[in-house]
N, C-alpha and C positions, 0 to 999 in steps of 0.2 A: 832700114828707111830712116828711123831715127839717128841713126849716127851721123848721116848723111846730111840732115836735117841739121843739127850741130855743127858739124863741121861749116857747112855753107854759112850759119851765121855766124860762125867765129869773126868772117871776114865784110863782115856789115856791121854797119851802129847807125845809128842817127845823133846827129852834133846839132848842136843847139847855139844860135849868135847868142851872147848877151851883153850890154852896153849903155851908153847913156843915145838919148836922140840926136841924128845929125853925125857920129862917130862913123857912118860908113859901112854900116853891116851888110847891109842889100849890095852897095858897091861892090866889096865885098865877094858876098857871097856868088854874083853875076862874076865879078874876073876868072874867078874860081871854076863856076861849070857855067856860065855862059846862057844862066838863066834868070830874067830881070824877076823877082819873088815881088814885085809890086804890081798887082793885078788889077784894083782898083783905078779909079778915074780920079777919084779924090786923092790915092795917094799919089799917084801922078803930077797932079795940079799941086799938092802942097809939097811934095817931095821927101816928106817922111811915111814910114809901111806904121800904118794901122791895123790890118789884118795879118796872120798867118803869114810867111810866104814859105815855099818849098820850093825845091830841086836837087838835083844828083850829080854825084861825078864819081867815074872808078879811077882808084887810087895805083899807085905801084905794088906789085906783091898781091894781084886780084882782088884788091879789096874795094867797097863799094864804101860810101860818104853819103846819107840823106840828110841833107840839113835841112833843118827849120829853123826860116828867120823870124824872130821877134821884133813887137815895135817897141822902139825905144822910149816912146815919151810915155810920162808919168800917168797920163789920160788913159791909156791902152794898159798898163799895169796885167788886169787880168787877161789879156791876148795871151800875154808873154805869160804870166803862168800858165796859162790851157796846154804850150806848147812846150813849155819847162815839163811838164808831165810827163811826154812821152821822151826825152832827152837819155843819153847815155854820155856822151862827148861833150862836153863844153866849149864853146870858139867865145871868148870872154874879147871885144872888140873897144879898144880904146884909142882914143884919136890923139896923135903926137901931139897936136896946138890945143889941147886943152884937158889932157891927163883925167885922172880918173873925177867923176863926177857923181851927183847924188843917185842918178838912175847904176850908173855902173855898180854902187853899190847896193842900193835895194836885189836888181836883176843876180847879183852873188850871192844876195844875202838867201835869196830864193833857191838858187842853183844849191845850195849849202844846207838847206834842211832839206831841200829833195832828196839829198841823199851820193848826190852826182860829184863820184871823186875823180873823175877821169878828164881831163881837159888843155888847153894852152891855149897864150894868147896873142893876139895881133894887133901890132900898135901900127895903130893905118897912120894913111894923111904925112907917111915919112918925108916925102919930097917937098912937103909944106915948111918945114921947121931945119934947123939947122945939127949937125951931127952931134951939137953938144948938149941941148934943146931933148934930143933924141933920147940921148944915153939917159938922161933925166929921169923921161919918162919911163924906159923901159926897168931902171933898177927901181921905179916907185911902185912900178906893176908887181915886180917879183917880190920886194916886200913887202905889198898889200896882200898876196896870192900864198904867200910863206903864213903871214901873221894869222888867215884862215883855215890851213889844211896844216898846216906844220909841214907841209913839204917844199919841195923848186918844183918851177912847171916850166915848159918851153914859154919864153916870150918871142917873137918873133916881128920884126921892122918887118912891116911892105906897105904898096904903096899901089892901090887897084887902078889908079891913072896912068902908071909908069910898069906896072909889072913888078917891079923888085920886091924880092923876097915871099913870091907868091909861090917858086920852085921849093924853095924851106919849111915856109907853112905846110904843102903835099905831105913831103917827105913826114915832116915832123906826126900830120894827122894818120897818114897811113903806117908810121909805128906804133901810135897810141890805139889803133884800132888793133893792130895785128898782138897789142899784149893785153885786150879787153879778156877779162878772165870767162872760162866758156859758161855758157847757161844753157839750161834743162829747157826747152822749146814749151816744155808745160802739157796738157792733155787739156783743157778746158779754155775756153777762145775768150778773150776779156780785151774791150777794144776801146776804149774813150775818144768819141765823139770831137773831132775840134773842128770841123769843116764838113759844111752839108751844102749842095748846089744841084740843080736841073741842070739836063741836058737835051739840048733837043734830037727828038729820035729815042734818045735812052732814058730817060726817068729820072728817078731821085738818085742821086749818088753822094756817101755818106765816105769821109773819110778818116781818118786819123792813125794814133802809133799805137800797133798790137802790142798787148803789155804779156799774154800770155796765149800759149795757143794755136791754131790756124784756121784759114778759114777759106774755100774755095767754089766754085760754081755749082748751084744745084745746094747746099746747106740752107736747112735753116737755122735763122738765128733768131734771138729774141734783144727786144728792146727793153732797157730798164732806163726810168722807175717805172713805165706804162705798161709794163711786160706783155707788148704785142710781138705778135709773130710774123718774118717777114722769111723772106726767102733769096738768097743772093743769087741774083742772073750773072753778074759777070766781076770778077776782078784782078784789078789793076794792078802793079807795082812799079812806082817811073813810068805813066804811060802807058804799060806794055800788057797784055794780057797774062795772067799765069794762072795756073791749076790750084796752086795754093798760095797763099800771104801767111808767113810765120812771126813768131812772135819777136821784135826786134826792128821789124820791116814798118814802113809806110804804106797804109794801102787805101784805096778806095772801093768801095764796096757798090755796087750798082742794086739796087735792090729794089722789090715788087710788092704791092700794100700798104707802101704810106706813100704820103704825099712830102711835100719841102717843108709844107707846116707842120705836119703833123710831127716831125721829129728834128733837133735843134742841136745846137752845139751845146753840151753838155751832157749828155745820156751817154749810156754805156750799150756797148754790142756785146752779147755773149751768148756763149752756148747752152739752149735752153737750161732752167733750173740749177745752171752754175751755183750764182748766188740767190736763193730763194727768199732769205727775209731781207727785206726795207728796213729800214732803222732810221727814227731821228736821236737815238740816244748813240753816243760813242766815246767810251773808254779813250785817253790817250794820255800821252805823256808829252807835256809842253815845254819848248824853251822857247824864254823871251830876247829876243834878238839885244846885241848892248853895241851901241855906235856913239862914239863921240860928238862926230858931224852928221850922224844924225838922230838929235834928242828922243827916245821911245820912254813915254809913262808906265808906270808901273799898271799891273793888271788887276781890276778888282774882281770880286765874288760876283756874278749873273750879270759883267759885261755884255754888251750885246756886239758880237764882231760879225767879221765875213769871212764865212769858210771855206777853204779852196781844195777842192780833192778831185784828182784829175782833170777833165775840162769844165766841172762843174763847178757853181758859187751859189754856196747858200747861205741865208742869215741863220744866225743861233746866238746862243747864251754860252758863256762858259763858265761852267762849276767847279772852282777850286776846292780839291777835296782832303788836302793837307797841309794847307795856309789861307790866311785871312787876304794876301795878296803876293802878287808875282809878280819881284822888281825885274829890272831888264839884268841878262845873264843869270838869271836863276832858271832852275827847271823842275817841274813840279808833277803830279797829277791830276787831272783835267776829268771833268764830263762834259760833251759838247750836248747841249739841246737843242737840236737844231729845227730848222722851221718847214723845211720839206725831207723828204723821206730820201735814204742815199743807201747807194747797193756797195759796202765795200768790206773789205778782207782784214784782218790783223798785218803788222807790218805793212799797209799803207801809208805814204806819207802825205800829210796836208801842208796849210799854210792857212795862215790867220793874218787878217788886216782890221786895222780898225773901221768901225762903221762911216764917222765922218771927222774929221777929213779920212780918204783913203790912204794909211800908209800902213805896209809890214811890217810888223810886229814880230812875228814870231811862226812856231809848226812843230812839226815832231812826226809821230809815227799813232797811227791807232793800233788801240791795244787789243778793243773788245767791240765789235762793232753790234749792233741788238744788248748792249747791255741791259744786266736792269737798272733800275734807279737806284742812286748810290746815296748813301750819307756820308754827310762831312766827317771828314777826321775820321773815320770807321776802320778800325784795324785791321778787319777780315777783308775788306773791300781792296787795303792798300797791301794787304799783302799779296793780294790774288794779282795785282795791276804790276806789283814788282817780279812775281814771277813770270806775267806774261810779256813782262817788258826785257829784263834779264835771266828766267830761267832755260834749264836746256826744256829738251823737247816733251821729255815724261814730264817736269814741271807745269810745261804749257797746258800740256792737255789735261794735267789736274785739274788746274787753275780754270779750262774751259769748263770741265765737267760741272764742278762746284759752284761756278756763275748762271747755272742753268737752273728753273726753277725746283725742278726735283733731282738734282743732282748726276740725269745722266745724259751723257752727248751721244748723238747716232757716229759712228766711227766713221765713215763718208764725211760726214757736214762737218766734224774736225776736222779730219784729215785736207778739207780744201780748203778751211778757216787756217789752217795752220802750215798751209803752201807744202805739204808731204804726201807722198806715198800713203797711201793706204795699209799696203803691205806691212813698210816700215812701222807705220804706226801701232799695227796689230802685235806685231814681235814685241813691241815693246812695250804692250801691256798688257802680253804673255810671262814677259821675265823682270817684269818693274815690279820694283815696290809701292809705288805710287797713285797708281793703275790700275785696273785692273778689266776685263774685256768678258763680257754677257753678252747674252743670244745665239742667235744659230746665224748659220751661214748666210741667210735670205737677209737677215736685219743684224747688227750687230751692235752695240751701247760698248761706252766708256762710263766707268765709274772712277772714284777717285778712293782709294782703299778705307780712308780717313771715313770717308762717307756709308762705306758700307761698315762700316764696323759701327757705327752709329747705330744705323738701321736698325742691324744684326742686336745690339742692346736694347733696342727698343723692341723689338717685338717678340725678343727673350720674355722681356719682362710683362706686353702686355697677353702675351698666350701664357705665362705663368698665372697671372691675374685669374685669368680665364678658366684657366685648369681648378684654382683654388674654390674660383666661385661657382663653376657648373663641373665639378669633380666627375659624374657621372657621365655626361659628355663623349664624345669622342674628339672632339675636336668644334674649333667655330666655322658654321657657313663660311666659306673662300669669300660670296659677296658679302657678307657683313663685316669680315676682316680688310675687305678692301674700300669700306665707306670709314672704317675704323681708324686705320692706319696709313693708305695708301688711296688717300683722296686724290691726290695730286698728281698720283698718275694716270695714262691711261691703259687699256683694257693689254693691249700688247706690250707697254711697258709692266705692269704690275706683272704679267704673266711672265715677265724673263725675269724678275727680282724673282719670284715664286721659286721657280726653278733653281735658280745660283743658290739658294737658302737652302733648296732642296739637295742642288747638289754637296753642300758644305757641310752638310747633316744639321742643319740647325732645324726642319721642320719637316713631314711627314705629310703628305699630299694623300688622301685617298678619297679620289674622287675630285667631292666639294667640298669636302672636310679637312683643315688646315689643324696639324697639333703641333707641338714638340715633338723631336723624335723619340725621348723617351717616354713621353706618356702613355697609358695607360688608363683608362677610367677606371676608378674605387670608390664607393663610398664611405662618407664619415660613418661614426660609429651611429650617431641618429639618425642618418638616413639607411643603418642597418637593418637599425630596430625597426623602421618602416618598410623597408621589404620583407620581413621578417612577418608583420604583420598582413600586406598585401598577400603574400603567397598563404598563409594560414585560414586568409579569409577566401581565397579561390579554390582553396581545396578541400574548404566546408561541407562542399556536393560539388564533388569535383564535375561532371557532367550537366549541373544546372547552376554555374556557378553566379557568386552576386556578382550583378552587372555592376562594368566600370564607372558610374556617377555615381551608383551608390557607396562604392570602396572608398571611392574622391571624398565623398560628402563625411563620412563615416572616420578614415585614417587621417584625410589630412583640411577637413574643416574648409574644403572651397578654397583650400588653396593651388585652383589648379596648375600653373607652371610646376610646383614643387611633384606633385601628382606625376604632371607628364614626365619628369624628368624621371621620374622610378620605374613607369611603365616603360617608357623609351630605353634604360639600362635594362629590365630584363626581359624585354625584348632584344635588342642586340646579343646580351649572356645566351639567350633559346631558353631562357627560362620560361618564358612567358609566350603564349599564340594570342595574338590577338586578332580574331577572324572577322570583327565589326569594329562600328564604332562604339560601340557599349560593349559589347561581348566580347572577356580574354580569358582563354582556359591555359591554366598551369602546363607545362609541359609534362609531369607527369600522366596528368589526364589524358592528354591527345595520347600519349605512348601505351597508356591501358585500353583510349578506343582503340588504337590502331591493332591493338592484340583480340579484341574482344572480337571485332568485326573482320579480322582476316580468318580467326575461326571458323565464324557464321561462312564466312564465300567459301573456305574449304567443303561445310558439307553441303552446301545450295548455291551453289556457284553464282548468284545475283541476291541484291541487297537495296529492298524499299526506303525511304524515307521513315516509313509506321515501323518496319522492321527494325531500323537500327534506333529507333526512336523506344520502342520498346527494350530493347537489346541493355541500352545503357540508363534505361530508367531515368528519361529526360522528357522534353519535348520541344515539337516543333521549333520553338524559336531558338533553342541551343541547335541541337541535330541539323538544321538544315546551312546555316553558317560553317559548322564542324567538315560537312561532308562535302561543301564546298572547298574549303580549305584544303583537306587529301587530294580533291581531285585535283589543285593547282601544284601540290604538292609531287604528282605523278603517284600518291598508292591507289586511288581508284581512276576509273574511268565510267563515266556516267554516259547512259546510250537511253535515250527515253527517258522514264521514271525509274530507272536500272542502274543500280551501278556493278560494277565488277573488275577484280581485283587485278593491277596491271599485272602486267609479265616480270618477275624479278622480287617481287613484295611476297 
């Protein structure tokens, strides 16, 4: 299905006018397929397109042409980027009698940080001007068109009044389509918003160019930045109804749950939880546009521009974060602070205009979309923005991991930040050095090796600490260690660090208790001599032995942690039973009752409380804890006032 799906859209693009006002785009584009893209009443009465327009035509060699026409005047600027968005093709449209102009060049200068290399141009209005008039223009086209790409592009004379040269322009688009290099259809639906209208009978219908994905009858999708959830009844392509809209295509979406208000040009359609966080902070990497005939100032530190990413425009700030300013033709990196919340991907491209007057400046690519907040000049900052701007792919995904506030990325929410495979990604921080890949199947993190080896030093050192100061220990509380050291994360994050340490040998899980792997609890030679003394004074009367406050009071002067910490080690060792909270008989002791009183049930097969109380020459309040103790123990079993000796003892 998918190759299928490739294939079909090898032989689709959607082509984009771009031009100054008046040059004849719409003209144009109607000679072309014979559809007027000026829908408005206004534009009608004034004769230039203000809005959007669209239409199709199949080309020779089965290929399909959606254009979107742009308006050309300088008023409408952001129209024509909403629709520079979804563009692959360029139709650059400039008029014989008046050669290229200031909107022709903003409208390239746009087309040119989009990203869009694919394109040619028609020098209309030929039948206007004379063949020498002509030639003029068209060698000023191609080295205007050369001076920006470093390449030649088809220029091409016609004439939408006359026909001529409208059979060349076909030709020429339907080869630049047919050598469009192929693309991956995508798995997650991402649709930017440039045209929303009612229909009577049918509802809201929302349109724009699929940037990734597909999307067809019966789905639902969600709305960003409002992240409501709507449900597509029917969609469109040209018109026409189909099963699916792929990524490349033109589509209109008929949809159920909002209203015309309630959703606007500028929002994004996608596939639930595509892109889950909002961000007004975003990582990018800026060039400043440089035009002769058209003067651009240089850019200061917390400018306030307009930022344009796909059919959206927001106001923000931009933060120069490796210069004090950024003259025209330089390029730098950028933090935009923006003033409302935007759903977008790394390798997105924007555009930036000045606040007032409105002119373009400049754009680029976003690097890091949810950043954190950067400092200036900050090395670590600039070096993470230079590998996500030019590193390969294990660099990227360093570079994401380490941007993240505890250092690990979920391998999914990468892997769509970083437009890959999943798969691919995983292999590759299986056998990267760079990388490295935690968790089990169900959840899975990226780390960045650099990061874990940090870690791994740090809590070398602070469970050495630990080890030094409570030697006798087995280890620290898991939740103490994880308020200690691993504040920042959370409960199933710390739990996969745990494990990778575990599995690495660096640390010993048992239980709740976290150690080194080598350790062992010992004590020092002074808390020798204090067990040394503890066990001497329990085995004073070993059956009535002095209770533990008093030992406290006595060995170690009301110091009780140091206390518990001796009782707690030989407890663990089985030196010590401790069957109360005051009362701990040495193990020898218990091992002499346990002989004494297996005798007794030998010759009288059941054993009183008086009786073993007499027996071991104690009373009640030792004996009745002790015998409690065996019977948890499985040596006795108590039936009544009776005990009697298990099976096997």
């Amino acid at each position: 299905m998918i190759r299928g799906v490739i294939c079909f859209l090898m032989g689709y693009a959607v082509v984009g006018t771009a031009g100054h006002v008046d040059h004849g785009k719409t003209e144009l584009v109607k000679a072309l397929t014979g559809i007027d893209t000026d829908r408005l009443l206004e534009e009608k009465r004034r004769g230039i397109s203000i809005e959007l327009g669209f239409a199709f035509m199949n080309l020779p060699g089965g290929h399909t042409a959606a254009f979107i026409d742009v308006p050309g005047h300088e008023k409408f600027i952001r129209q024509m980027i909403a629709g520079a968005g979804g563009m692959e093709v360029f139709m650059l449209v400039v008029a014989a009698d008046e050669g290229i102009m200031p909107q022709t060049m903003e409208h390239m200068d746009i087309i040119n940080i989009l990203g869009i290399r694919h394109g040619l141009c028609a020098v209309t209005k030929a039948d206007l001007v004379s063949s020498k008039r002509l030639e003029v223009v068209v060698n000023e086209v191609k080295e205007y068109l050369y001076d920006i790409y470093k390449k030649e592009f088809p220029v091409i004379s016609v004439s939408a009044k006359t026909g001529s040269g409208l059979n060349d322009l076909i030709i020429e688009l339907a080869k630049i389509i047919e050598g469009l290099p192929q693309r991956d259809p995508g798995l997650y639906l991402r649709m930017p918003v440039d045209r929303v209208f009612t229909k009577k009978g049918v509802g809201t219908v929302i349109a724009g160019t699929i940037w990734s994905g597909s999307v067809g009858p019966g789905d639902i999708v969600e709305i960003i930045p409002s992240k409501a959830s709507v449900r597509v009844k029917n969609v469109q392509v040209h018109g026409r109804d189909v099963s699916k809209a792929y990524r490349g295509q033109r589509a209109a979406l008929n949809i159920t749950g909002l209203s015309k208000e309630e959703v606007k040009r500028g929002v994004t359609v996608q596939t639930p939880g595509y892109i889950e966080e909002l961000s007004t902070l975003m990582d990018g990497e800026l060039t400043l546009l440089e035009d002769d005939k058209r003067p651009i100032k240089p850019i200061k530190n917390m400018e306030r521009v307009r930022f344009y990413h796909g059919t959206a425009e927001i106001f923000g700030r931009v933060v120069l974060l490796d210069r004090d300013m950024l003259k025209p033709g330089e390029k730098g990196y950028v933090q935009f602070l923006l003033e409302s919340p935007l759903a977008a991907l790394p390798s997105d491209r924007y555009i930036i205009r000045t606040y007032s007057p409105q002119v373009t400046i400049g754009g680029g690519a976003i690097l890091l979309p949810g950043a954190p907040r950067r400092k200036r000049y900050d090395e670590f900052s600039l070096k993470i923005l230079k590998a996500l701007h030019r590193g390969s792919l294990e660099e990227k995904a360093e570079a994401l991991a380490v941007s993240t506030p505890h250092g690990l990325v979920d391998l999914d929410r990468a892997a769509k930040q970083l437009g890959v495979d999943g798969e691919l990604l995983r292999k590759k921080a299986c056998s990267g050095e760079k990388i490295r890949l935690l968790g089990s199947e169900k959840r899975e993190f990226l780390m960045a090796q650099t990061s874990f080896l940090k870690l791994v030093k740090k809590v070398k050192k602070e469970l050495s600490d630990y080890h030094k100061t409570f030697p006798l220990r087995a280890g620290i509380p898991k939740e103490e260690l994880h308020t200690l050291l691993f504040k920042k994360y959370g409960d199933n994050e710390y739990n996969v660090l745990l494990k990778e340490l575990e599995r690495e040998g660096i640390v010993k899980i048992d239980r709740y208790i976290i150690s080194l792997k080598e350790h062992e609890p010992f004590p020092t030679a002074k808390q020798l001599k204090k067990i040394k003394q503890v066990e001497e004074k329990l085995l004073e009367n070993p059956f009535k032995p002095v209770p533990w406050p008093v030992i406290k009071r006595e060995i170690f002067y009301f110091k009780r942690e140091e206390g518990e910490e001796i009782i707690n080690y030989l407890e663990r060792m089985g030196r010590v039973v401790r069957v109360s909270e005051e009362i701990c008989f040495h193990r020898d002791a218990v091992e002499k009752a346990k002989e004494i009183i297996k005798k007794f049930l030998k010759d009288h097969n059941a054993i009183t409380v008086g009786e073993a109380r007499d027996l071991l020459v104690s009373s009640r309040k030792y004996v009745v804890p002790l015998l409690e103790y065996l019977d948890r123990e499985g040596f006795t079993k108590r039936v009544g006032d009776v005990r009697y000796l298990n099976k096997g003892n």
